[in-house]
N, C-alpha and C positions, 0 to 999 in steps of 0.2 A: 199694697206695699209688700215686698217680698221680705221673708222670715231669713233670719238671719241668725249664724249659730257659732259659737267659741269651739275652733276644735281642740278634742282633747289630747294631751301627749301621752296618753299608756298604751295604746291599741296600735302598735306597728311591728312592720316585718320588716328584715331584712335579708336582701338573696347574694350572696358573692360569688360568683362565674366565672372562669376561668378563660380570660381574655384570649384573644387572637395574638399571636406570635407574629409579630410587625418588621417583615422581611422585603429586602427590594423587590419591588412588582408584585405585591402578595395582593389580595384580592378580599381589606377588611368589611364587607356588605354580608359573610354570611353569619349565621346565626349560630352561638355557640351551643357545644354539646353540653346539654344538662347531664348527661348521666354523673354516675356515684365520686368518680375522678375529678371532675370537673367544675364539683359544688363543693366550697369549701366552709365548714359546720354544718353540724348537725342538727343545732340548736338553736332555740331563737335566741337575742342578742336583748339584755335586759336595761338597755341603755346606749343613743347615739348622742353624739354630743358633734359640733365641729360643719354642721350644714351651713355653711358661708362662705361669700365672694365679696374680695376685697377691689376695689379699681384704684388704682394710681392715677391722679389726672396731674397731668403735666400744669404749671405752670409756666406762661410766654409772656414776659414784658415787652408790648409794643411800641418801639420808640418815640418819640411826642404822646403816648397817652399815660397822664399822671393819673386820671381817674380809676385804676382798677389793671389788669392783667386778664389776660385769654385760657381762659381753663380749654385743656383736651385731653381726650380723652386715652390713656396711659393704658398700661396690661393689665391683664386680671392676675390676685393670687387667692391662691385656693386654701384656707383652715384644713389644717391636716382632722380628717375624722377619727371621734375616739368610741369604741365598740367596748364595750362590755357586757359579759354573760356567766351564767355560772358553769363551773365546771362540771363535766358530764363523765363517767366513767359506766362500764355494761355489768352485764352479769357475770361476767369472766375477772370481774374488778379490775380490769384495763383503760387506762386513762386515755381518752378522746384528744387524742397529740395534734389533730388536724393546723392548729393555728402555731405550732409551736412546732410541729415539722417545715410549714411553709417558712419561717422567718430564718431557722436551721440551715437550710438549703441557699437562701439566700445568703447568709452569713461565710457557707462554708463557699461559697463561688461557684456553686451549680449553675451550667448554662445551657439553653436560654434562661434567663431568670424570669419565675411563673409572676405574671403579676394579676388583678381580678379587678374584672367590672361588676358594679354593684347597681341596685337597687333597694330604694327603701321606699317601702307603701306606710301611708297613714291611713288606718279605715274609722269608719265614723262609728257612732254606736247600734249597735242590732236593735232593731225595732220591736223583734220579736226572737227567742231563741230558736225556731227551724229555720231563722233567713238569714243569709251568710250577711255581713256588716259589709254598707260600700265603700270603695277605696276613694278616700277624700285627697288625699296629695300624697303623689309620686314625683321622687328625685331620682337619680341615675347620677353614675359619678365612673367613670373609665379610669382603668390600666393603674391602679391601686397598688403600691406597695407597703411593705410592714416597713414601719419606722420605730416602733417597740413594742413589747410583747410584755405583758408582768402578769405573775405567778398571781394568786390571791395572798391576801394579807393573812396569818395564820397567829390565831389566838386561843387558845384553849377555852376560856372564860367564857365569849361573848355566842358561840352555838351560832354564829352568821353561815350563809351558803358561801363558799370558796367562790372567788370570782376572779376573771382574768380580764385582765383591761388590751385591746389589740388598737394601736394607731396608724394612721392609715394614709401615709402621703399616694395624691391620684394626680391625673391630668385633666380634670374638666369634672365638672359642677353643673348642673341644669335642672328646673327643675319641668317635669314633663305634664303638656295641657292635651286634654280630650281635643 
C-alpha cells in the first residue's frame, strides 16, 4: 500500500517575472530575463490566498425533455490572488517601494503597462537539514496585474511586523504536473 501524506501550507515560494510584452507577431515561447529588473520582490511572500478556478456551465433546456437539462461546459474565471509579506527596508533605512512603484505606474498610465508571471512552489518537509525540501506542488499563473496595494495596519500597542497585502488580477491559473 503506498504512504500517503497531508501537505503542509507554511513552506512555499513565491517568484513574479516580468512577463513578455504581447505585441502583433511577437514571439511569446522565449523565456523571461531573471535578472535584478525583472523580478519583482525581494522577499518571500508570508501568505497566498486566492489559488482557484471557477467554470461557468451553461445550462440548455432541451425541448421535449422534462426530465433534467444539458450542462456544458462555460468559461473559466480566475480568484484574483492575494499576497502578503512583511515589509522590508536596508541598511540605508530605505523602504523596498518594489510592489508599490509597480501599481504607481500602472495608476499614473505608464506604457506598456508591466504586468508579471508568477509561480508558486509548495515544498514538502526536509528530511534532514543538509537536504534541500522537495517541491510537492507548483502553480503558475500569467500576465498578473495589481488590483490593490495596502500599506500595513499600524498600531503602536501590538509590536506586529508591518505587512503589505498586494492582489493580483491574472490571465490563467494551472497548476503544473512532473
Amino acid at each position: 500500500m503506498e504512504s500517503r501524506f497531508l501537505l503542509s501550507n507554511f513552506n512555499f515560494e513565491i517568484s513574479l517575472i516580468k512577463a513578455a510584452n504581447i505585441e502583433s507577431g511577437s514571439n511569446l515561447t522565449s523565456s523571461p530575463n531573471t535578472s535584478g529588473k525583472d523580478v519583482l520582490g525581494d522577499g518571500g511572500f508570508a501568505e497566498c490566498s486566492g489559488l482557484e478556478i471557477q467554470m461557468d456551465v451553461q445550462q440548455i433546456q432541451e425541448g421535449g425533455r422534462n426530465d433534467g437539462v444539458i450542462q456544458q461546459v462555460g468559461s473559466a474565471k480566475y480568484q484574483n490572488l492575494v499576497l502578503k509579506r512583511g515589509m522590508f527596508y536596508n541598511a540605508d533605512n530605505k523602504l523596498a517601494m518594489d510592489v508599490w512603484e509597480w501599481i504607481q505606474s500602472v495608476v499614473s498610465g505608464s506604457l506598456p503597462v508591466t504586468r508579471y508571471d508568477g509561480i508558486i512552489k509548495v515544498y514538502g518537509h526536509r528530511k534532514s537539514p543538509s537536504k534541500d525540501a522537495p517541491i510537492i506542488a507548483t502553480w503558475a499563473f500569467d500576465r498578473a496585474l495589481p488590483t490593490k496595494v495596502s500599506g500595513p495596519s499600524l498600531n503602536a500597542k501590538s509590536g506586529d511586523v508591518a505587512l503589505e497585502e498586494l492582489h493580483l488580477a491574472h490571465e490563467g491559473l494551472r497548476m503544473l504536473f512532473d
